[in-house]
C-alpha positions as CSV (number, residue, x, y, z in Angstrom):
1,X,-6.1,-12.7,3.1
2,X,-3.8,-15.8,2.6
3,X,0.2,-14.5,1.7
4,X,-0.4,-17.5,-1.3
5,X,-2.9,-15.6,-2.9
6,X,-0.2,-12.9,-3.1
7,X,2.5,-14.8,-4.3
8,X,0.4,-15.3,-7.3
9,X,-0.2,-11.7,-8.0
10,X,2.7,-10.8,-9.1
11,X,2.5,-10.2,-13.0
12,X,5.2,-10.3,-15.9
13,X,5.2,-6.1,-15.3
14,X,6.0,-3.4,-13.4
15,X,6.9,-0.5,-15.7
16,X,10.0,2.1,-14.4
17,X,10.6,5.4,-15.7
18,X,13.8,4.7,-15.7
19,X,13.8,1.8,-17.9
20,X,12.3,1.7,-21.8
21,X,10.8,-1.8,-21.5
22,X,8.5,-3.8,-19.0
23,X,10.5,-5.6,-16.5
24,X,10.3,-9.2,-16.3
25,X,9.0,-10.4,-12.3
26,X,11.3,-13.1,-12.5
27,X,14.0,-10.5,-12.8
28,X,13.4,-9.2,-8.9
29,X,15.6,-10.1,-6.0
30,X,13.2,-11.9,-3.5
31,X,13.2,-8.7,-1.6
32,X,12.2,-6.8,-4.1
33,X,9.3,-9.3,-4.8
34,X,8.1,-9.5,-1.6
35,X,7.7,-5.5,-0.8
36,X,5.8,-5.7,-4.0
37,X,3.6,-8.3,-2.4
38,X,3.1,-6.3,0.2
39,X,1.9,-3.4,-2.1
40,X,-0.6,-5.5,-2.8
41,X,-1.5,-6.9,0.1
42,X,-1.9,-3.0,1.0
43,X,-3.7,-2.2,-1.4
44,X,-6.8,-4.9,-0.3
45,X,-6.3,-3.6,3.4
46,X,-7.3,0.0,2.1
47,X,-5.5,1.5,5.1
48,X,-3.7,5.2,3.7
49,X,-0.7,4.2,6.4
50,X,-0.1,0.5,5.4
51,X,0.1,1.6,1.6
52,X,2.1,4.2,2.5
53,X,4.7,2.8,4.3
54,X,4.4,-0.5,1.7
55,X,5.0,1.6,-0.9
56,X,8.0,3.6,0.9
57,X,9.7,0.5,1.5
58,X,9.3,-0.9,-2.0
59,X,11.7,2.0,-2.8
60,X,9.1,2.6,-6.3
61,X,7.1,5.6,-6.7
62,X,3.5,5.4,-6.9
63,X,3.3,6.6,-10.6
64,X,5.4,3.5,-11.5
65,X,3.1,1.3,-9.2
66,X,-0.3,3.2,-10.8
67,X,1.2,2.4,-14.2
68,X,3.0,-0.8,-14.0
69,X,2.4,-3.2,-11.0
70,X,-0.3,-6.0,-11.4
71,X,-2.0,-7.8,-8.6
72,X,-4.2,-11.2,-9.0
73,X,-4.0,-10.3,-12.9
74,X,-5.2,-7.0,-12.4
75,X,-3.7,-3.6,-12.4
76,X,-3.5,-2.0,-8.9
77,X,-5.8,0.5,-9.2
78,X,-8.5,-2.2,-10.8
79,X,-7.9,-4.7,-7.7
80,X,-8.1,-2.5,-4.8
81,X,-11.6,-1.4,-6.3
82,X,-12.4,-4.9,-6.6
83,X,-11.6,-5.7,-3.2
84,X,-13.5,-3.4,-1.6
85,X,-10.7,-0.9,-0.6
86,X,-11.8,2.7,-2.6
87,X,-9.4,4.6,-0.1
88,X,-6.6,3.2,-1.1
89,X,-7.6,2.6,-4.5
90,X,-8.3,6.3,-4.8
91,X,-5.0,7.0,-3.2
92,X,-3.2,5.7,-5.6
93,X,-5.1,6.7,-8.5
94,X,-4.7,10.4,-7.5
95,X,-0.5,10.1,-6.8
96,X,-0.2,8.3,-10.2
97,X,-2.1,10.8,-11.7
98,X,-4.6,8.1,-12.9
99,X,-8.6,8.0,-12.3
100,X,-10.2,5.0,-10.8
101,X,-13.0,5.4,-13.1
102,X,-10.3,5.7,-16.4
103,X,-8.8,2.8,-15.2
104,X,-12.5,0.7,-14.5
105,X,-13.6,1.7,-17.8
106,X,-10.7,0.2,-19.5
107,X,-11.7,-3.2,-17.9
């Protein structure tokens, strides 16, 4: 997929433990913004290895990614089922402690 389509995904939240209140996109470094990108961009490839090593860069755990990061609009879990990539979408389901089919349902 076109890296433009990606730039686009990135939503207003990605939700940290750490912090009490979404976190604004525009907030992140372009670093920052780009490894989430590339979360994303994992996520569609529905390759275990690639989202692993995406989300080991992005230096954010994959509960935060299950419950906060958005892609095209959509939460992650939602968008790698929609494209197609059930591995990956299951992967990350099951490390955020989340089920693709709670997640679906809420659409």
């Amino acid at each position: 997929m076109k890296k433009a389509i990606f730039i686009a995904t990135m939503a207003a939240t990605l939700g940290f433990a750490s912090l009490s209140s979404a976190v604004n996109a525009a907030t992140y470094d372009k670093e920052m913004e780009e490894d989430l990108i590339n979360v994303c961009e994992a996520l569609s490839s529905n390759s275990k290895l690639r989202l692993h090593l995406a989300v080991k860069k992005s230096r954010v755990s994959y509960q935060e990614l299950g419950r906060g990061l958005v892609c095209n609009g959509q939460d992650a879990v939602t968008f790698a089922s929609l494209n197609g990539a059930d591995i990956t979408a299951s992967l990350l389901a099951k490390r955020a402690g989340l089920t693709v089919d709670g997640v679906l349902a809420k659409r």
